[in-house]
C-alpha positions in Angstrom: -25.5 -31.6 48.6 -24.4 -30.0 45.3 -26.1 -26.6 44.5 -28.2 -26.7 41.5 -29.0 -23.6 38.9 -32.3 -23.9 37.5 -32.8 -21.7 34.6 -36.0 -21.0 33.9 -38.6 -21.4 36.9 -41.7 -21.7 35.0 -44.2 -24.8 35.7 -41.2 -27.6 35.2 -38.6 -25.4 36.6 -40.2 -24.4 40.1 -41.4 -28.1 40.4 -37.4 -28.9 40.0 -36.4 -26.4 42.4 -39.2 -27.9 45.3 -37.7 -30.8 44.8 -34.6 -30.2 45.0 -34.3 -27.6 48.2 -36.6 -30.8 49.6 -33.2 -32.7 49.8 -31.9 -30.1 51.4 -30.0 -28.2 48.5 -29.0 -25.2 47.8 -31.0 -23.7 44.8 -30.3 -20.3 42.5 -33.8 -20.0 39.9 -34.1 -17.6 37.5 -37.6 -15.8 36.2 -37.7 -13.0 33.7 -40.0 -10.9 35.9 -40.6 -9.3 38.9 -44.3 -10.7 39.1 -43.6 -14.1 38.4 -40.9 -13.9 40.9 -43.9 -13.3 43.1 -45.5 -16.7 42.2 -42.7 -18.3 42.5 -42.5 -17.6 45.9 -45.9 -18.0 46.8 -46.4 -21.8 45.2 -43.0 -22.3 47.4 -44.2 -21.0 50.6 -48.3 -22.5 50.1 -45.4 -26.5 50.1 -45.9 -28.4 53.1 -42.5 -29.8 52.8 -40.4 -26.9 53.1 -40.6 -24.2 55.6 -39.7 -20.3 55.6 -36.7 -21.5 56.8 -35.7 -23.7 54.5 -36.5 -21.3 51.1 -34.3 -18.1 53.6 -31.2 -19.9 54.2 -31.5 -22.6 50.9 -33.3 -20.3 48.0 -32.1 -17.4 45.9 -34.2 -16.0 42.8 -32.7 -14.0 40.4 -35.1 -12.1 38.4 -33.5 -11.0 34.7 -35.9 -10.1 31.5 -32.8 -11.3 29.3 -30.8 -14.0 29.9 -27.2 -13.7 29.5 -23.3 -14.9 30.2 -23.7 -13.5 33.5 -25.3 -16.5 34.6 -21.7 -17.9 35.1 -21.3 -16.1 38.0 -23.4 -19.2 39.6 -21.5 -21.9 37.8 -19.1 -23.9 40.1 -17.8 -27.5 39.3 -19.7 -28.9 42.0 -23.1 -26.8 40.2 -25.7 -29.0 38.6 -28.1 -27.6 35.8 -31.6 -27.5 34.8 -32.4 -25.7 32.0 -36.3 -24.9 31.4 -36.9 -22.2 29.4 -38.5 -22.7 25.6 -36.0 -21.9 22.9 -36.3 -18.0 21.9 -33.4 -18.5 18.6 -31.1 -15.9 20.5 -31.0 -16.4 24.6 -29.6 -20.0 24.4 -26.6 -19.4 22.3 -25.4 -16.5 24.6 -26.1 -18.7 27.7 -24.8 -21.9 27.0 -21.3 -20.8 26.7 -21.5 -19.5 30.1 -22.6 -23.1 31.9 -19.8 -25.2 30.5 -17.6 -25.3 34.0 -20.9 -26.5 35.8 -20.8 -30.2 36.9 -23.6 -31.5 34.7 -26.0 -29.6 32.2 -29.5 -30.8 31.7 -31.9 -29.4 28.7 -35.9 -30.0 28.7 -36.4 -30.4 25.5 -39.3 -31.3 23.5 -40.8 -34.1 21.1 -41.9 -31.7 19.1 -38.7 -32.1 17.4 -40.3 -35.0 15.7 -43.1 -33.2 14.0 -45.4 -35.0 12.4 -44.2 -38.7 12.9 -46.5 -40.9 14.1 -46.6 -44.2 15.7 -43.5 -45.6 18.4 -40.9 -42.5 19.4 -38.1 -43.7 21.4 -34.4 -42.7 21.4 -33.2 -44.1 17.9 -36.7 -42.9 16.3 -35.1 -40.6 13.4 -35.9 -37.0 13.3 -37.6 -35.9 9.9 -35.7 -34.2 7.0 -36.0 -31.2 6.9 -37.9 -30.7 10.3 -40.3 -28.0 10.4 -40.1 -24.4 11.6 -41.1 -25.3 15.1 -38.5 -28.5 15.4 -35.4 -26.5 14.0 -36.2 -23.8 17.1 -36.2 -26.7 19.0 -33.3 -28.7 17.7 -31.3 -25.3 17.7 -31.4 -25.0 21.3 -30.4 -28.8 22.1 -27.6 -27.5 20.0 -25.9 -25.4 22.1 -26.2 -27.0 25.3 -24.7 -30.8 24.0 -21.9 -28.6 22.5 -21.4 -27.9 26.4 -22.0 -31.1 27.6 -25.7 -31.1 28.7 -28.1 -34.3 28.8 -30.8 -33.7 26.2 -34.6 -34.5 27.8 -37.3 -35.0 25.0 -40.3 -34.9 26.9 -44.1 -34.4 25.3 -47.2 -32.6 26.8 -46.7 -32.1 30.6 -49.3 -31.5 33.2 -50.2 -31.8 36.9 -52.1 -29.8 39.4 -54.0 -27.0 37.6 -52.3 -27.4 34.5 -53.1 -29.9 31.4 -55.7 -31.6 29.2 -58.1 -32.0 32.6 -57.8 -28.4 33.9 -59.0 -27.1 30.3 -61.8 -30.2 30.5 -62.8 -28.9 33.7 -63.5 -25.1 32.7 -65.4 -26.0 29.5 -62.3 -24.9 27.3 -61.4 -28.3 26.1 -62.4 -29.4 22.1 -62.2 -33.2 21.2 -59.3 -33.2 18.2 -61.6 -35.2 15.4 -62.8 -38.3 16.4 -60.4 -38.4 19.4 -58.6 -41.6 18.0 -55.0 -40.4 17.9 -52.7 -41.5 21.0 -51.7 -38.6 23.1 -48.5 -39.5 25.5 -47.8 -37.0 28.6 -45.5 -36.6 31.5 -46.8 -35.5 34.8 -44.2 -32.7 35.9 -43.5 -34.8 39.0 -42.0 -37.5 37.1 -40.6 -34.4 35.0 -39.1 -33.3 37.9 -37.4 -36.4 39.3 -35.8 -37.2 35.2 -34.5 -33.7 35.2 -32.7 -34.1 38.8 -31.6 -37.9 37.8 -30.0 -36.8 34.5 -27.5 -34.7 36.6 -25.5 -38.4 36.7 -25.0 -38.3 33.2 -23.4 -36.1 30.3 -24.1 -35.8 26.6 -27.3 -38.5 26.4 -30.6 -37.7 24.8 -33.5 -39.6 26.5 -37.6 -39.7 24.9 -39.0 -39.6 28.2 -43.0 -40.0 29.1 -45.6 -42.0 31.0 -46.0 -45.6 31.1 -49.7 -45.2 29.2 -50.0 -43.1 25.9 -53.6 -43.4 24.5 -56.2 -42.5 22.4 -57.0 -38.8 23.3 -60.7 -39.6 23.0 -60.0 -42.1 26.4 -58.1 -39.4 28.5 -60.9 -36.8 27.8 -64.0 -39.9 28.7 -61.5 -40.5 31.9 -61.9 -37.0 33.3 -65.9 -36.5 32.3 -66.3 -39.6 34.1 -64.3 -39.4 37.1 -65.0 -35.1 37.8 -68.8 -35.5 36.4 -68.8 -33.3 33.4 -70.2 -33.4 29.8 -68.2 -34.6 27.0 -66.7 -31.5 25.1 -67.7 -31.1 21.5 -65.3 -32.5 18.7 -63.5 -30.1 16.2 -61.5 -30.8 12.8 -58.1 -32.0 13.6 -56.8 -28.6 11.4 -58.6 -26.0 13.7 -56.6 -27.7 17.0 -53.3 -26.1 18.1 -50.5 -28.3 16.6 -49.5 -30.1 19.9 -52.6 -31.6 19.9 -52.4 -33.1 16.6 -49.4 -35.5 17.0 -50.4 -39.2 16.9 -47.5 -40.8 18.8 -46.8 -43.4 21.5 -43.6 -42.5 23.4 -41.7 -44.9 24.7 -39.4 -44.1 27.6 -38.4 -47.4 28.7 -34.5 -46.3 28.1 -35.0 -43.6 30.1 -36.6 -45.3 33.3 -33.8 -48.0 33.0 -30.5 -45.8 32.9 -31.8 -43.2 35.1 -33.0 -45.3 37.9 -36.4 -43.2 37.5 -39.6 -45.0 39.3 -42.7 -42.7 37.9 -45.0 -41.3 40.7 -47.8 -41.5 37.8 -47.1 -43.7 35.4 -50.4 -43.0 33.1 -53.0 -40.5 33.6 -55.2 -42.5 35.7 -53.2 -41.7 38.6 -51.9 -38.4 37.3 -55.3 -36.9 36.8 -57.3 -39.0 39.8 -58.8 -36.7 42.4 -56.1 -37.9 44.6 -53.5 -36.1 42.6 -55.5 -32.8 41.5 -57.0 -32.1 44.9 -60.0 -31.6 43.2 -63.0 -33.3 43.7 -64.5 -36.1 41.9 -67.4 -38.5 41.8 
């Protein structure tokens, strides 16, 4: 079993790490503090599928407010990668460097980087000239990890248990982007999870990955009032919504299933949002 580094354990990157030390791997995860280190912990120990045992002997958490070369010291050519931190403009130049003896590199990247295209995105969908403020950040840090070798992911808006477009339904925080019409594609951090680990077999590829099922945000949002038994949320001009929310794109990550061997645990948000998968109950 070949150790993996996961740099970054936020929502993707502790969702990577279950995974993995659920094969029986050893797993190094980095967090920038001491009380998300706490968390950390906690969501690995509340996992039916590992034991105390398993996070002792298999689990080490380094906790470090800034990044740096130093991470090399858990780089061996047997190491695999996951990078899933957001880009800051200064922590991925300094780190990159230090990964490039590791076995394979993979980056969680964004399609963000595609701003405001619309329509199909797949893997030879070009990137807009000049791209914005936002997709330079983002197109920076892909940068410096393919200049080491690393696997570029491109994923859009990710979500699972207590965390997406249903969770902020659900507490009355959500507001309907204008009439709702624009398709919203997703990627359930499961499915995140298993691309991310999958990736390790290749070097220097960039994937659009996502569900099976974009769609009309105006259908996701009827999907959840439905099936948990809650109003409708009020609609809002599409300028007043957070820029995520006003992409109107279909993803297509067909590429991405094929070459990484990837079968998706939730392939649209029927299955990913169902009561079955939140643990939440519905009607």
């Amino acid at each position: 079993m070949r150790p993996l580094l996961v740099l970054g354990c936020g929502y993707t990157g502790t969702t990577v790490a279950r995974r993995a030390l659920a094969q029986g791997r050893s797993v190094v995860g980095t967090v920038r503090s001491a009380e998300r280190a706490e968390q950390v912990h906690a969501a690995l120990r509340d996992d039916a599928a590992l034991d105390a045992d398993v996070i002792g002997r298999l689990f080490q958490l380094v906790t470090s407010p800034t990044l740096d070369a130093s991470v090399a010291q858990h780089i061996s050519p047997e190491t695999d990668v996951v990078i899933a931190f957001p880009p800051d403009g200064s922590t991925d130049a300094r780190v990159a460097p230090a990964l490039s003896g590791a076995r394979s590199i993979t980056y969680v990247s964004s399609t963000g980087v595609y701003g405001g295209r619309t329509g199909k995105i797949d893997d030879i969908t070009p990137l807009p000239s000049p791209p914005s403020e936002r997709s330079q950040r983002i197109l920076d840090g892909e940068a410096h990890y393919r200049g080491v070798g690393a696997t570029v992911l491109r994923c859009p808006g990710i979500y699972g248990p207590l965390r997406g477009l249903h969770m902020r339904i659900l507490r009355g925080e959500h507001r309907i982007p204008g009439d709702g019409s624009r398709t919203l594609s997703r990627i359930h951090v499961e499915d995140l999870a298993s691309f991310a680990l999958a990736a390790a077999d290749k070097r220097g590829e960039t994937y659009v990955i996502g569900d099976r099922q974009p769609a009309p945000h105006g259908d996701v949002v009827v999907f959840v009032c439905e099936t948990y038994g809650v109003p409708l949320p009020p609609s809002i001009p599409w300028e007043e919504v957070h820029e995520s929310l006003r992409a109107d794109r279909a993803v297509d990550s067909q590429r991405a299933i094929r070459e990484l061997g990837v079968t998706l645990r939730f392939p649209s948000f029927r299955e990913g949002m169902s009561p079955l998968a939140t643990g939440l109950s519905g009607r």
